[in-house]
C-alpha positions as a Markdown table, in Angstrom:
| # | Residue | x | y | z |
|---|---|---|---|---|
| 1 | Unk | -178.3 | -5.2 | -26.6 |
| 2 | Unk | -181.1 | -6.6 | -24.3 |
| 3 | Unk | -183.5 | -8.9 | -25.9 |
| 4 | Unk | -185.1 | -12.2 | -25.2 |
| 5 | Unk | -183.3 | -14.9 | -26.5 |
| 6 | Unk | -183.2 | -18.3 | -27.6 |
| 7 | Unk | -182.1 | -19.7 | -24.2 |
| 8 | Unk | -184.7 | -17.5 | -22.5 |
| 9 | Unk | -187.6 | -19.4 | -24.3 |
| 10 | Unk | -185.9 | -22.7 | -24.2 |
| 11 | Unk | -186.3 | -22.0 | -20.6 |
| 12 | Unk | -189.9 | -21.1 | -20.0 |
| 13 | Unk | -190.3 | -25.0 | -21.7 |
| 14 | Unk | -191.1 | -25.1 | -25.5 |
| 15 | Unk | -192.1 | -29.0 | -25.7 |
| 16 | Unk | -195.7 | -29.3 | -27.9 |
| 17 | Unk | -195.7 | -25.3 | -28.1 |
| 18 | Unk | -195.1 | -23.8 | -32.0 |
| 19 | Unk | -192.3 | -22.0 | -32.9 |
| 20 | Unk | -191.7 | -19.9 | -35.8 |
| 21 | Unk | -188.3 | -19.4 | -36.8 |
| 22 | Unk | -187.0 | -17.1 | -39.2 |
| 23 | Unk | -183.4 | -18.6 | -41.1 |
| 24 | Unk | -181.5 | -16.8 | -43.5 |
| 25 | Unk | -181.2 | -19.9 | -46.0 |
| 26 | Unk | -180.3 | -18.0 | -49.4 |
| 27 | Unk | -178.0 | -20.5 | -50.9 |
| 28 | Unk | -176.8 | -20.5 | -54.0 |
| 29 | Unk | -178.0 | -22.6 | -56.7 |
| 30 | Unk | -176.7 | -24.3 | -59.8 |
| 31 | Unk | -179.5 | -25.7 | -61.2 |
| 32 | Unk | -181.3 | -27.7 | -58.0 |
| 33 | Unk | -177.7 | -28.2 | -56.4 |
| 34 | Unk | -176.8 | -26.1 | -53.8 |
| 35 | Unk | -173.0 | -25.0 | -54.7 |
| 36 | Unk | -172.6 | -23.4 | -51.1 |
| 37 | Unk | -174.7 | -24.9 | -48.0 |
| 38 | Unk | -172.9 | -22.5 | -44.8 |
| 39 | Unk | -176.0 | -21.1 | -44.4 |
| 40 | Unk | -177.9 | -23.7 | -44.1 |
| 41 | Unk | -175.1 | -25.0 | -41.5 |
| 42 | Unk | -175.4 | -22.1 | -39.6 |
| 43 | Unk | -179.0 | -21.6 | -39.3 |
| 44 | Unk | -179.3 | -26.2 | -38.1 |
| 45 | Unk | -178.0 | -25.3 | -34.3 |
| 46 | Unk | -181.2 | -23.1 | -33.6 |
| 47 | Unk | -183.8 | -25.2 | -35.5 |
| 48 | Unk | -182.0 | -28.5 | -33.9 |
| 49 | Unk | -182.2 | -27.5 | -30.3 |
| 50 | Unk | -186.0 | -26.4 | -30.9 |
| 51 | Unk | -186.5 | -29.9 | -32.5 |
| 52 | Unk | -184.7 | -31.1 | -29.5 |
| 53 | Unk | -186.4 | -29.6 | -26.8 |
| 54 | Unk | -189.7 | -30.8 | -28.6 |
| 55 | Unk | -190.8 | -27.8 | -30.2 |
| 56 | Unk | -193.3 | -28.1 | -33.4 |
| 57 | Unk | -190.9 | -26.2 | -35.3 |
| 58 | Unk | -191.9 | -23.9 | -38.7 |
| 59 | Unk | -189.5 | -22.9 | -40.6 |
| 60 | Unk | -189.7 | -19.9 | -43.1 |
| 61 | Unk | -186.9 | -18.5 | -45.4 |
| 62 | Unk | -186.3 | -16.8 | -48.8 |
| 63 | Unk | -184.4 | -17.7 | -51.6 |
| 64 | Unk | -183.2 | -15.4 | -54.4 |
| 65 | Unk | -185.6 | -12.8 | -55.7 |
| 66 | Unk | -188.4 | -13.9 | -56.9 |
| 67 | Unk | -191.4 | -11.1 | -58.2 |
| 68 | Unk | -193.5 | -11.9 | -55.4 |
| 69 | Unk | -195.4 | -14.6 | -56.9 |
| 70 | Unk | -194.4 | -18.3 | -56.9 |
| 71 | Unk | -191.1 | -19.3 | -59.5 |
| 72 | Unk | -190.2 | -22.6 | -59.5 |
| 73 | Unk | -186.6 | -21.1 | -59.9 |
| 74 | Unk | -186.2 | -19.9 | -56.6 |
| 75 | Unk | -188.4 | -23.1 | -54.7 |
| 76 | Unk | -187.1 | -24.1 | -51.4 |
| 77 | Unk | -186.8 | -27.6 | -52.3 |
| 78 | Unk | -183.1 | -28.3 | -52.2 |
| 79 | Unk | -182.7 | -26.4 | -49.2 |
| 80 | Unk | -185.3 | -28.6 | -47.5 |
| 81 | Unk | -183.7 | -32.2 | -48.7 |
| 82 | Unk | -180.5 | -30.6 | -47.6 |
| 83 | Unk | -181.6 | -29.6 | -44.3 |
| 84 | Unk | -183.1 | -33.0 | -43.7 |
| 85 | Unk | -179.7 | -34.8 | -44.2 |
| 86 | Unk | -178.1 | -31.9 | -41.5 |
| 87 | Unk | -180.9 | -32.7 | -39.2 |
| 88 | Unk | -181.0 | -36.6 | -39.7 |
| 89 | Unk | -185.0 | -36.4 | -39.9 |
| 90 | Unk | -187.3 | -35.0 | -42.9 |
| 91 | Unk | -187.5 | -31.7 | -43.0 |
| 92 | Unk | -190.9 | -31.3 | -45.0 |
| 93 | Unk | -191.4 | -28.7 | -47.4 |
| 94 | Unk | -194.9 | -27.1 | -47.8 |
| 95 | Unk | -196.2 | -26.1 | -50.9 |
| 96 | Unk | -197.1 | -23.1 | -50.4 |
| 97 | Unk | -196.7 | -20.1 | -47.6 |
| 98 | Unk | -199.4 | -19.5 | -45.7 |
| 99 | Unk | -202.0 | -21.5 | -47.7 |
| 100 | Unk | -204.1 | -24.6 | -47.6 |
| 101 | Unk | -200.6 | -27.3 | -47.8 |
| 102 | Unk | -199.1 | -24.8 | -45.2 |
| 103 | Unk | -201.9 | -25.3 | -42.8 |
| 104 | Unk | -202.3 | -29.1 | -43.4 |
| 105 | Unk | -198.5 | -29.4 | -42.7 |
| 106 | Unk | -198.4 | -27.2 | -39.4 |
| 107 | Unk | -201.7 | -28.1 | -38.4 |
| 108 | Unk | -200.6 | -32.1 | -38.1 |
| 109 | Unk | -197.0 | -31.2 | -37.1 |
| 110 | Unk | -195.8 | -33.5 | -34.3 |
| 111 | Unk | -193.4 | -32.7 | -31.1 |
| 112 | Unk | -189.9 | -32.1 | -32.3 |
| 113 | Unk | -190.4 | -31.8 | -36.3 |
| 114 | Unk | -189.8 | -29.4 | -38.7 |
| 115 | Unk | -191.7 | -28.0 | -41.5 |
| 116 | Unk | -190.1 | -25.3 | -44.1 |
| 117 | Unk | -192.7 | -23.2 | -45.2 |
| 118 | Unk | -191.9 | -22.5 | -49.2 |
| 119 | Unk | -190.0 | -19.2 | -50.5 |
| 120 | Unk | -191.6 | -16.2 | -48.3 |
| 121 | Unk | -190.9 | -13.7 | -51.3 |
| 122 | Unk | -193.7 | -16.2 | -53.1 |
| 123 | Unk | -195.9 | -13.3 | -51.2 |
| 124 | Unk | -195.7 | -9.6 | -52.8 |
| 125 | Unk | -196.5 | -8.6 | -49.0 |
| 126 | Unk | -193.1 | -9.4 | -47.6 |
| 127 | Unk | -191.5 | -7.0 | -49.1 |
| 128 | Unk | -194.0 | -4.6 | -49.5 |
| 129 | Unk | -193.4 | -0.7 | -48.9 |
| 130 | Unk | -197.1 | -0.8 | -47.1 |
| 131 | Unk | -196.5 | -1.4 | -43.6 |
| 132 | Unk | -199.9 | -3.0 | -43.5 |
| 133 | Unk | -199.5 | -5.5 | -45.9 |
| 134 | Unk | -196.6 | -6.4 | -44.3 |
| 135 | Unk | -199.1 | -6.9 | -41.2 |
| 136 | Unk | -201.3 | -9.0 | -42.8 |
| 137 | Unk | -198.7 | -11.5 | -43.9 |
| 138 | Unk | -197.1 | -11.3 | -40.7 |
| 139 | Unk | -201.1 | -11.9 | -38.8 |
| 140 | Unk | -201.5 | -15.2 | -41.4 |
| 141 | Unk | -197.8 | -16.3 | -40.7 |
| 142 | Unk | -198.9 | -16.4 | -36.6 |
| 143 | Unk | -202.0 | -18.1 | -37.1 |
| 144 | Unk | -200.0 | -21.3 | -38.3 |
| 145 | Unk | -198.6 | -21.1 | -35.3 |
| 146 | Unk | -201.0 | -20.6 | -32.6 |
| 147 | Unk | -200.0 | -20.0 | -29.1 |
| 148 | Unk | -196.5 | -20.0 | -30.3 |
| 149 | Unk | -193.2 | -17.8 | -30.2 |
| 150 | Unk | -190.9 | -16.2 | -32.8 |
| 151 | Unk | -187.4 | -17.0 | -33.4 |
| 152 | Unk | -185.3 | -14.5 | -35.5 |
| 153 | Unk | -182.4 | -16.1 | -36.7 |
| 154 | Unk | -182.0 | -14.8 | -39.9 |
| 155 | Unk | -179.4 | -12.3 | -39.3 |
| 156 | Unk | -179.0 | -11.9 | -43.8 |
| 157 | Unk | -181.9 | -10.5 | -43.5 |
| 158 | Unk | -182.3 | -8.2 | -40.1 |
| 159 | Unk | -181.6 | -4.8 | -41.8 |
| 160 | Unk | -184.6 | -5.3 | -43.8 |
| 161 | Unk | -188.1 | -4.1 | -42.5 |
| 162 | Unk | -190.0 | -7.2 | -43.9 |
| 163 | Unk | -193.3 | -8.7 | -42.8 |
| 164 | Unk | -191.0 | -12.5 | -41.5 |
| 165 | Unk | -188.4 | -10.4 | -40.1 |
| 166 | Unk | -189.9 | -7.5 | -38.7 |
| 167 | Unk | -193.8 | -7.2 | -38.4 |
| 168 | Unk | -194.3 | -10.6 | -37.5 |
| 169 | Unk | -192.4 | -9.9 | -34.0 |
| 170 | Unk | -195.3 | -7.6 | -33.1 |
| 171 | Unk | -197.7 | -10.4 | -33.7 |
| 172 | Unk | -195.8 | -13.1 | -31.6 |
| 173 | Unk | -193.6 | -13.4 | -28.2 |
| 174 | Unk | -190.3 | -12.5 | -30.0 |
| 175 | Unk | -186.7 | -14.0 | -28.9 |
| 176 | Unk | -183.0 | -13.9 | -30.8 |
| 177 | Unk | -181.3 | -16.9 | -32.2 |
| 178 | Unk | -178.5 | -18.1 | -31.3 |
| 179 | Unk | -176.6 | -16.9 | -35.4 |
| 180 | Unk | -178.4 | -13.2 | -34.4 |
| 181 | Unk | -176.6 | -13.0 | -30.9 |
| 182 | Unk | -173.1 | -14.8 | -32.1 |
| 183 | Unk | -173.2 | -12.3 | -35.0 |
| 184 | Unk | -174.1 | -8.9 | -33.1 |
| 185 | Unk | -171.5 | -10.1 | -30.4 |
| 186 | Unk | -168.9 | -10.5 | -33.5 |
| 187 | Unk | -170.1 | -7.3 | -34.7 |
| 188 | Unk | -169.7 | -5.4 | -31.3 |
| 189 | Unk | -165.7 | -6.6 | -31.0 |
| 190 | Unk | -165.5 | -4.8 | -34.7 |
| 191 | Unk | -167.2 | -1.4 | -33.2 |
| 192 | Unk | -166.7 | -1.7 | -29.9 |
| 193 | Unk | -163.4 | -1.0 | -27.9 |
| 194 | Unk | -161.2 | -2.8 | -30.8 |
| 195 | Unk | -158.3 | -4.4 | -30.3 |
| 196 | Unk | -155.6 | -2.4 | -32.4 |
| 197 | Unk | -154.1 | -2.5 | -34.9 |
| 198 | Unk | -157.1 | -2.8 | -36.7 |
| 199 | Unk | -157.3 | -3.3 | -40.6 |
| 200 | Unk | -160.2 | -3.4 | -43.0 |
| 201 | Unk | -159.7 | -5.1 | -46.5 |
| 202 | Unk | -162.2 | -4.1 | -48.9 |
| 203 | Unk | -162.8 | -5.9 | -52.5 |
| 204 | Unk | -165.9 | -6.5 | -54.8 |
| 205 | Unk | -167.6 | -4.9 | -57.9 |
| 206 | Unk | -168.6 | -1.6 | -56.6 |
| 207 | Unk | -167.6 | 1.7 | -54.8 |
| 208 | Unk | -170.8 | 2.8 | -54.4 |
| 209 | Unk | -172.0 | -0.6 | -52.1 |
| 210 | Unk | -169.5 | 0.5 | -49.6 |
| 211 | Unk | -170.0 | 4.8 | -49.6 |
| 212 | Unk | -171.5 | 4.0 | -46.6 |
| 213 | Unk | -168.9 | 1.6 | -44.5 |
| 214 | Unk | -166.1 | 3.1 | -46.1 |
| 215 | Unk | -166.7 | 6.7 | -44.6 |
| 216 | Unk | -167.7 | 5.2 | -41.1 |
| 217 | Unk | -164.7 | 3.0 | -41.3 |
| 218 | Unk | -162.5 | 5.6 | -42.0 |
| 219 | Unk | -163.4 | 7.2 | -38.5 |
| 220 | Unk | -162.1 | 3.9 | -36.7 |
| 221 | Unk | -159.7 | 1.9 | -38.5 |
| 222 | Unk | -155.8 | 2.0 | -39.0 |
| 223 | Unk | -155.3 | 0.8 | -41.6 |
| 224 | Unk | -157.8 | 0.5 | -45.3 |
| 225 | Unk | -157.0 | -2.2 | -48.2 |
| 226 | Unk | -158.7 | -2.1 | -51.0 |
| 227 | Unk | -158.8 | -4.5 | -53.9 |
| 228 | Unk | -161.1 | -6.2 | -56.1 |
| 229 | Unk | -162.9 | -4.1 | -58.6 |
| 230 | Unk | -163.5 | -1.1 | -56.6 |
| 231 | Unk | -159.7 | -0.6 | -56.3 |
| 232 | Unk | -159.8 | 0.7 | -59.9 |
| 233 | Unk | -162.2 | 3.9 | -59.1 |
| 234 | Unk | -159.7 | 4.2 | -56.3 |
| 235 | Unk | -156.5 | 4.4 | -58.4 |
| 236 | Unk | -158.6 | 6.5 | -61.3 |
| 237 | Unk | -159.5 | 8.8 | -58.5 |
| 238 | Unk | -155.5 | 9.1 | -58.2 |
| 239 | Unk | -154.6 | 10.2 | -61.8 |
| 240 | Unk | -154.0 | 6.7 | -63.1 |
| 241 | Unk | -155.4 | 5.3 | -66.5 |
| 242 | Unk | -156.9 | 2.1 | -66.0 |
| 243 | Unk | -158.1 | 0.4 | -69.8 |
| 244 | Unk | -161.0 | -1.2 | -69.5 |
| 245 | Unk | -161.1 | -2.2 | -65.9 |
| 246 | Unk | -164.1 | -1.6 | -63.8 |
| 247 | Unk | -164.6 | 1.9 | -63.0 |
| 248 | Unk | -167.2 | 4.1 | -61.4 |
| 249 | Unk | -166.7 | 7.4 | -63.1 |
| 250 | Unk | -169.6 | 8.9 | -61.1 |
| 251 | Unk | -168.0 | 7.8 | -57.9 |
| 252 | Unk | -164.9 | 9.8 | -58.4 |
| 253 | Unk | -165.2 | 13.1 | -56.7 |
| 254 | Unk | -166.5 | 10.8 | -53.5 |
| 255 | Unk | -163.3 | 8.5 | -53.9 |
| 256 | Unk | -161.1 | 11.6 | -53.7 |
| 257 | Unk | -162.6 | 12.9 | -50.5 |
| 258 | Unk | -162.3 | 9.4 | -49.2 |
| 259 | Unk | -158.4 | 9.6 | -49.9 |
| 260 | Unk | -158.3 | 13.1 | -48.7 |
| 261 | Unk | -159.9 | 12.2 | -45.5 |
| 262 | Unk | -157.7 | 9.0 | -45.0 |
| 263 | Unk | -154.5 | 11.5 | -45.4 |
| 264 | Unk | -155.8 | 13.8 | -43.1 |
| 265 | Unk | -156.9 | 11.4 | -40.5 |
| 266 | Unk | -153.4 | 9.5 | -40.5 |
| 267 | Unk | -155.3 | 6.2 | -41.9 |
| 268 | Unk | -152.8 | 4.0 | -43.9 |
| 269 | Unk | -155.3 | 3.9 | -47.0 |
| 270 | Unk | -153.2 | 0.9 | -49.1 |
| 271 | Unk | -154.4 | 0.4 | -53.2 |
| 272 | Unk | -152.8 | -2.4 | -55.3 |
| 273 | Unk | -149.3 | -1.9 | -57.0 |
| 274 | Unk | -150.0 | -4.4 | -59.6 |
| 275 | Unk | -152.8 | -6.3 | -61.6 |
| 276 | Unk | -153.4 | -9.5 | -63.7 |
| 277 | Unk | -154.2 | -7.2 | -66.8 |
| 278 | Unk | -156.3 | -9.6 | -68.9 |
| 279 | Unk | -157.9 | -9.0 | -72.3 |
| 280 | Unk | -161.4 | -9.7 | -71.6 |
| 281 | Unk | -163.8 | -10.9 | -69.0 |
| 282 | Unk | -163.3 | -14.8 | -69.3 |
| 283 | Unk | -161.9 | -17.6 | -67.7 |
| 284 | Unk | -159.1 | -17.9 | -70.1 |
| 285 | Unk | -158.9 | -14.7 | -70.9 |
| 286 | Unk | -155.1 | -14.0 | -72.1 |
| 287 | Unk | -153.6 | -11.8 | -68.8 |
| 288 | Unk | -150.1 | -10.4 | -67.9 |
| 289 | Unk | -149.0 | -8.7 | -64.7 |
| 290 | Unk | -148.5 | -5.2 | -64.9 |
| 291 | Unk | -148.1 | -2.1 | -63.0 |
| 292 | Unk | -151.2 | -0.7 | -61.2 |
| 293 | Unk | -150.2 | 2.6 | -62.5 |
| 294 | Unk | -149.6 | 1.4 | -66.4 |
| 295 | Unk | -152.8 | -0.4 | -67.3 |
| 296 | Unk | -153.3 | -0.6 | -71.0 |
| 297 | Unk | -156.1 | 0.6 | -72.9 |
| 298 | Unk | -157.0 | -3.1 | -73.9 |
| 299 | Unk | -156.9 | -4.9 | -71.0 |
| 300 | Unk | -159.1 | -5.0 | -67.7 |
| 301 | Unk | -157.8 | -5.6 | -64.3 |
| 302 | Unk | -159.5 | -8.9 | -63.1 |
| 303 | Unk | -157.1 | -9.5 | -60.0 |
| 304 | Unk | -155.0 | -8.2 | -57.7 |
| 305 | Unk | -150.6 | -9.3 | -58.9 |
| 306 | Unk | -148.7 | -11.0 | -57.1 |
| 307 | Unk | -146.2 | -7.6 | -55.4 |
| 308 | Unk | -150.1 | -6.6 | -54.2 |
| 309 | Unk | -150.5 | -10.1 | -52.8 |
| 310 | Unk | -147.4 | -10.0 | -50.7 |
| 311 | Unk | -147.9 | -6.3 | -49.8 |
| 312 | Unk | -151.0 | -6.8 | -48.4 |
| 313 | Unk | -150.2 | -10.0 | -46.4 |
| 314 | Unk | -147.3 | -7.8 | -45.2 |
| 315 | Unk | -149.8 | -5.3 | -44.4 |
| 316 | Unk | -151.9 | -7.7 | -42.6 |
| 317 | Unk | -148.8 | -9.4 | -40.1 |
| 318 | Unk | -149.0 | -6.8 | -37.1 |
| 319 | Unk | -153.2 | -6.7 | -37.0 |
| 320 | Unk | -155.1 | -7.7 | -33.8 |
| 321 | Unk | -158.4 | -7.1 | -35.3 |
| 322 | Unk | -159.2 | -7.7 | -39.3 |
| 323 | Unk | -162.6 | -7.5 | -41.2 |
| 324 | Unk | -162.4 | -8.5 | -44.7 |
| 325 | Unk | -165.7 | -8.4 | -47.2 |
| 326 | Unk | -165.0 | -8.8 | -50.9 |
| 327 | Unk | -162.9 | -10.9 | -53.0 |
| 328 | Unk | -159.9 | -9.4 | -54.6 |
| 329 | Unk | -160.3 | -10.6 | -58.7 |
| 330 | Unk | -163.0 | -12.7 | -60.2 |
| 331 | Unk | -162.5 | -15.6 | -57.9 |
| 332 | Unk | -164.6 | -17.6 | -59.2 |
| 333 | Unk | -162.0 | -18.0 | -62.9 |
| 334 | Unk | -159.1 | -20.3 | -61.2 |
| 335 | Unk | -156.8 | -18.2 | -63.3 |
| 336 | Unk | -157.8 | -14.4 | -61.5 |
| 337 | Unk | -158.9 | -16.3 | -57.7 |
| 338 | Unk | -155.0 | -16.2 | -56.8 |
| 339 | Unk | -155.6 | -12.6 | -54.9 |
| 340 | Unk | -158.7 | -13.9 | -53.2 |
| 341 | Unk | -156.5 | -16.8 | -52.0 |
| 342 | Unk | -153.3 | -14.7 | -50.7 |
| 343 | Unk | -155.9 | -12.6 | -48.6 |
| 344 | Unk | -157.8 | -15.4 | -46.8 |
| 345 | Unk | -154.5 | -17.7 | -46.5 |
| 346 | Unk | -152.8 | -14.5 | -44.7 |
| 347 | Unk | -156.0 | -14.4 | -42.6 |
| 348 | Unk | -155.4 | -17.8 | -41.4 |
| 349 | Unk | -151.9 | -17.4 | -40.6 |
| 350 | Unk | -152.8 | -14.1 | -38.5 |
| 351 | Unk | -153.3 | -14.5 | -34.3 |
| 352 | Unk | -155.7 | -11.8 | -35.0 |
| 353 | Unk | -159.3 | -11.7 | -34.3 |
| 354 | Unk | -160.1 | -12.0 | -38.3 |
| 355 | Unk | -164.1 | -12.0 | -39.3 |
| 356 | Unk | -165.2 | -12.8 | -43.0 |
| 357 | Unk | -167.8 | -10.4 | -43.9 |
| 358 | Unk | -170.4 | -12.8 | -45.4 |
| 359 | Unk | -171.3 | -12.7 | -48.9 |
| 360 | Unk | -168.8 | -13.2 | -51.6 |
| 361 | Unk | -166.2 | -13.5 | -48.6 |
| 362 | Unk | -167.5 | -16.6 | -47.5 |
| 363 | Unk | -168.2 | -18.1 | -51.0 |
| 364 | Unk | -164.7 | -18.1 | -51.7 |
| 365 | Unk | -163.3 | -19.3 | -48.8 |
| 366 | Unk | -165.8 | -22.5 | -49.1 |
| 367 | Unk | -164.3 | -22.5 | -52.7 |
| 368 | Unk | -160.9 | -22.2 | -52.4 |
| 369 | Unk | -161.0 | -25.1 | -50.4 |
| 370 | Unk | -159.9 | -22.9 | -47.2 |
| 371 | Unk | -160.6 | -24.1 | -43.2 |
| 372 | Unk | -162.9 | -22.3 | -42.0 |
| 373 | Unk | -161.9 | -23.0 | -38.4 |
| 374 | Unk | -158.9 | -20.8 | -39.6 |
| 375 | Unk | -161.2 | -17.4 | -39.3 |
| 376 | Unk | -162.3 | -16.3 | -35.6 |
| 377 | Unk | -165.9 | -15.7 | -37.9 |
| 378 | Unk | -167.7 | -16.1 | -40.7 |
| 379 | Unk | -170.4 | -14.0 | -41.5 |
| 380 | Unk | -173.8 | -15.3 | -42.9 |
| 381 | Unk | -175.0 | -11.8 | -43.6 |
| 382 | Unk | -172.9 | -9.3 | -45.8 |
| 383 | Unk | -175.1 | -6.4 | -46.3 |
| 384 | Unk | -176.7 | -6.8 | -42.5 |
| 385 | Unk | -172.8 | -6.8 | -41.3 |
| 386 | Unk | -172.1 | -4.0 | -43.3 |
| 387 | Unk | -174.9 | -1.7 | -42.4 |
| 388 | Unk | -174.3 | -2.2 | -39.0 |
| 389 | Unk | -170.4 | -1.4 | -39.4 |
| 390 | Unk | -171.9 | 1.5 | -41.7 |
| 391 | Unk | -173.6 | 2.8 | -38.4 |
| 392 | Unk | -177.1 | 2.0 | -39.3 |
| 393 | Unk | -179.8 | 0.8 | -37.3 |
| 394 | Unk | -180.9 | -3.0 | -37.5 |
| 395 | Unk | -184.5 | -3.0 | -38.1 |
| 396 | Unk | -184.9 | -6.8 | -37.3 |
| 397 | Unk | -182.9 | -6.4 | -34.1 |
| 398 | Unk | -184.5 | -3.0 | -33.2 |
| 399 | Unk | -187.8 | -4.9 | -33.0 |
| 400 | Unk | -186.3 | -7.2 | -30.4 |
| 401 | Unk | -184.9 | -4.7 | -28.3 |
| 402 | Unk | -188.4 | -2.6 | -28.5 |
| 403 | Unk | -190.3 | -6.0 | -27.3 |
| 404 | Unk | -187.8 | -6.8 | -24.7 |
């Protein structure tokens, strides 16, 4: 990929110029406290060098899904107080997007501080399906920030075609952040002449998220392992009863090819051999270990057992390249995050070039209390990592490339 990037515009001087950077800072929330700040982490080394290099720096984001209209719910607030005590200097939040406290706050910014403009999705326009009211958010995003440059650094967000991420790189001098390049380059070792063997462990909810990335995956990898509570459509798709667990009966006739295509292509495709069967959906739910093939009627499978756990660490031992995205059980009940844990602790124990996929990945392993030094990568952006593992094109980065 050949873009402009952030070191390029760094280099043609930035002190007293605007620049509007786009972060991906989707945290989540319980309440007003953010439970899980890595993305806000990962989007302070782009804003700080800006700051640093005496750039008027604007910051826009989005936060949950709001209905395009203003919810206190989903305010930027908490990101903004948390992003001031990263940066060690107020970070100030405006009230609005593009409106009269956004242009009070940009129009008095000084040299090297920051100003987060509040929740882009406040504006129906961002992610409108009408290319020109994406354009006319985008034009009213560049006029706070005149004679300035654009700074896409949200790479959660880069497989969308919205007005921040997309249109607005028409409308200003457009360059890559530093997350954007660091997670394309990451991406590219994952695509790109792989060191093998290379192993993909899949969890999380649904088959259907990953029809895409499995069926692209299945022309590269060498080996597939797939837990959470997809696994279950997978061992339905096989003959076996599975109670109550989660299952995608609509997805089966897909799941079968997938196995069928795995066989024929020589891809060790490897399903759990037991489950914590529990009898509801609950923290303490009441849960044995049984046989992946002998689930009762009663129960639901909420985690991988503890043969899975060992198998797939032992599947895991001889890799030189491993992408993981999903948890394997309701990590977030202490009693079913035991498969989740086994997973990312054999990641950390592996020489191998291992990358978290983002998302739920990366929850966990801030949750379970793991190093993340211990991974070569962390993703901030699960469905952007996956689309582009899926084969799809980027539009956020496609912009870039067009500009360049």
């Amino acid at each position: 990929m050949t873009v402009k990037n952030l070191d390029d515009l760094l280099g043609e001087g930035v002190q007293g110029r605007y620049v509007l950077v786009r972060s991906d800072l989707n945290v989540p929330l319980d309440g007003d406290r953010i439970t899980d700040d890595g993305r806000v982490r990962a989007a302070l080394p782009t804003i700080k060098k800006l700051a640093e290099a005496g750039a008027k720096v604007v910051v826009t984001a989005h936060l949950g899904r709001p209905k395009g209209e203003p919810d206190p719910k989903y305010t930027l607030a908490p990101v903004a107080a948390r992003l001031s005590e990263l940066l060690g200097a107020e970070v100030a939040l405006a009230g609005d997007l593009v409106g009269e406290s956004a242009k009070a706050l940009t129009g008095g910014l000084a040299e090297g501080s920051v100003v987060l403009l509040e929740n882009v999705r406040f504006d129906a326009r961002e992610t409108s399906k009408d290319a020109v009211d994406r354009s006319e958010l985008a034009a009213e995003l560049g006029a706070l920030v005149p004679g300035g440059a654009f700074v896409s650094d949200g790479f959660g967000v880069v497989h969308r075609k919205q007005a921040s991420v997309y249109e607005v790189a028409s409308v200003l001098p457009a360059y890559a952040g530093g997350l954007v390049l660091a997670e394309l380059d990451v991406l590219k070792k994952l695509t790109d002449d792989v060191q093998r063997p290379y192993v993909v462990v899949l969890g999380g909810a649904k088959v259907s998220d990953k029809l895409g990335v499995i069926a692209n995956l299945l022309t590269k990898v060498d080996r597939l392992l797939v837990g959470g509570g997809m696994a279950y459509t997978f061992l339905k798709a096989q003959g076996h009863e599975v109670g109550k667990s989660l299952l995608q009966a609509d997805q089966l006739d897909q799941v079968k090819g997938f196995l069928a295509e795995a066989e024929k292509r020589g891809v060790e495709l490897v399903l759990p051999v037991d489950v914590l069967a529990a009898t509801g959906f609950s923290a303490d739910a009441e849960h044995e270990v049984v046989e992946a093939t002998a689930i009762p009627a009663d129960r639901e499978g909420l985690d991988i057992g503890p043969k899975t756990r060992e198998l797939f660490a032992a599947k895991l031992v001889d890799a030189k390249t491993v992408f993981w995205n999903g948890p394997m059980g309701v990590f977030e009940f202490e009693a079913f995050a035991g498969g989740t844990r086994a997973v990312a602790e054999a990641l950390v124990k592996s020489d191998a070039f291992t990358v978290v996929g983002g998302g739920d990945s990366a929850a966990a392993v801030r949750q379970l209390g793991l190093p993340e030094d211990g991974f070569s990568h962390i993703s901030t952006g699960g469905g952007a990592s996956l689309e582009y593992l899926e084969g799809k094109e980027l539009p956020g980065v496609t912009v870039l490339e067009e500009k360049n």
